[in-house]
C-alpha positions, 0 to 999 in steps of 0.5 A: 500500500502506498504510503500517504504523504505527510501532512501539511503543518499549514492546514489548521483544525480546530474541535468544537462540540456541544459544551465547547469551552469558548474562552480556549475556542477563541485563542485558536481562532484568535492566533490561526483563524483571522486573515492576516495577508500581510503575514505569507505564509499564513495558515488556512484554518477550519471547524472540525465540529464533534456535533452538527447543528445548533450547540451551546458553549459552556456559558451558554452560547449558542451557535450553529456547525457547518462542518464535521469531523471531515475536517481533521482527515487532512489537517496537519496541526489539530487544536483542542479547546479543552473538554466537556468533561473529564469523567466523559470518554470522547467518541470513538470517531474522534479518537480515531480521527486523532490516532490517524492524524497522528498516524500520517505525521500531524501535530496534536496539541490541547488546550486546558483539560482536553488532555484527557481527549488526547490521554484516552486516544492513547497518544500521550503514553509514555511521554510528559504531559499537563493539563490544568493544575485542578486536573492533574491529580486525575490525568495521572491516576487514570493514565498512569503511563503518562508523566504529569507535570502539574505545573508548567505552561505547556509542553512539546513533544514534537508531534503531541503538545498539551497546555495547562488551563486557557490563558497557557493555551495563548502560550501555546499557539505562539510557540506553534507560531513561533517554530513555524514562523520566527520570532519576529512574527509571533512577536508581532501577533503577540503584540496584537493580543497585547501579551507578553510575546513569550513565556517559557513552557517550563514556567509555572502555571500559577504563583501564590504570591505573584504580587505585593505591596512592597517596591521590591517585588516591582521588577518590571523597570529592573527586567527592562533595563536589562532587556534593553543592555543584554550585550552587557555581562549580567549577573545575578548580582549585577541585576539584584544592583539595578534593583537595589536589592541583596543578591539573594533578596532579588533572587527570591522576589524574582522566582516569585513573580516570574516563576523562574531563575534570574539566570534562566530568564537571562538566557532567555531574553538572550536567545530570543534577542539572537533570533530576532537578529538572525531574523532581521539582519544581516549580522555574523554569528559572532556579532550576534553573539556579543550583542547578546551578551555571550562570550563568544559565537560558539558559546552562542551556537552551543546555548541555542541549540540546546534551547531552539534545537537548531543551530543559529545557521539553519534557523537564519536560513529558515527565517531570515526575511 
């Protein structure tokens, strides 16, 4: 039997069904669905509905589907918006459809608690995944083949991605952007949504204490001047100054509100610096390298490939405009 090609990445799917969790159905739409020509190229985007006719959101909503599950049999990224119910195993159609989208190449990615929809199709078996942080506790009792990790933003695994709940699934769909397109788009649709362009998958999902009174826990002044000097040797020490904090004072407050280390939100900001110009410039490695902060090129390519999987070469190739 010939074997079918690979599906295209471009051709976008989003579930919907009766009790649709509209908040996580409008991110998707939101990132993939809308017309953006000066952006080629772009995604082409459709409803893949469970259930046909007149349905409700989960608020209340009503609306009317046009199209059926039809719409996966050659979708190359599959979205899920979350799930009616946890305790409801998801139709077999479905499941089916998502086995063999999987099957021929395609990308599977949910939203919020639809990691249960993706548990019970069997493809996230033996692999790391999350969900919302009040469901993790069941996804990994009732699947215990999967490695939970209750408290992240979302995670890839190449052709399975799960998301923790709504908001992280705005992190998502950038980060799907961003691989696909670079840096300086998803910037620029995350500009449109006004988020942050970029929060670390590994980030915590939510932080007891994110805010205070106290001037201290203000960081945000501090973070843009850093952002703004990252071709200067920065140090743990060196930004606790700009902030006027100890060392170990600047340390705590800053895992607190940003749900990571001050080095791991440095390195960041200075791969994501890298892209950008890789993107945009015509600029050596090595002149990169020091306008963002690292020893050396090779310092440069070792750090970026362990982050972005490619080496800044190939990723200028793919993405420089």
């Amino acid at each position: 039997m010939k074997k079918k090609p690979k599906r295209n990445p471009w051709n976008v799917a989003v579930l919907a069904y009766d009790g649709l969790s509209l908040f996580e159905y409008a991110i998707v739409g939101e990132v993939f669905g809308l017309h953006r020509p000066e952006i080629t190229p772009w995604y082409q985007f459709r409803i893949a509905s469970l259930d046909m006719g007149k349905l409700r959101s989960n608020s209340g909503l009503q609306f009317m589907a046009t199209g059926g599950l039809q719409a996966l049999d050659d979708a190359g990224t599959i979205l899920l918006p979350g799930w009616r119910d946890t305790n409801e195993t998801p139709p077999k159609s479905l499941l089916e459809k998502l086995r063999i989208a999987h099957d021929e190449g395609a990308r599977i990615g949910s939203i919020c608690n639809a990691a249960f929809i993706l548990a019970e199709a069997g493809l996230l078996d033996g692999k790391r995944a999350t969900t919302h942080w009040r469901c993790a506790d069941a996804l990994a009792q009732r699947f215990p083949k999967i490695e939970v990790a209750p408290d992240v933003l979302y995670i890839d695994c190449g052709q399975v991605l799960t998301s923790a709940g709504s908001a992280a699934g705005i992190d998502l769909c950038l980060h799907i952007v961003r691989n696909d397109c670079g840096v300086s788009v998803a910037n620029t649709i995350a500009r449109r949504l006004v988020v942050p362009p970029h929060r670390s998958g590994g980030q915590k999902q939510f932080i007891l204490s994110p805010v205070r009174d106290s001037p201290e826990a203000s960081l945000s002044k501090t973070l843009d001047a850093i952002r703004s000097t990252l071709a200067e040797p920065h140090t743990v020490t060196s930004m606790a100054k700009t902030a006027g904090l100890a060392p170990r004072t600047f340390a705590r407050h800053f895992s607190k509100m940003n749900g990571t280390t001050p080095y791991v939100w440095l390195l960041n900001e200075r791969i994501r610096r890298a892209q950008s110009l890789l993107e945009t410039t015509a600029l050596t490695i090595d002149e990169i390298a020091e306008a963002c902060g690292f020893t050396d090129a090779q310092a440069l390519r070792l750090r970026f490939r362990q982050l972005i999987g490619t080496p800044p070469s190939v990723y200028r190739k793919t993405f420089h405009h």
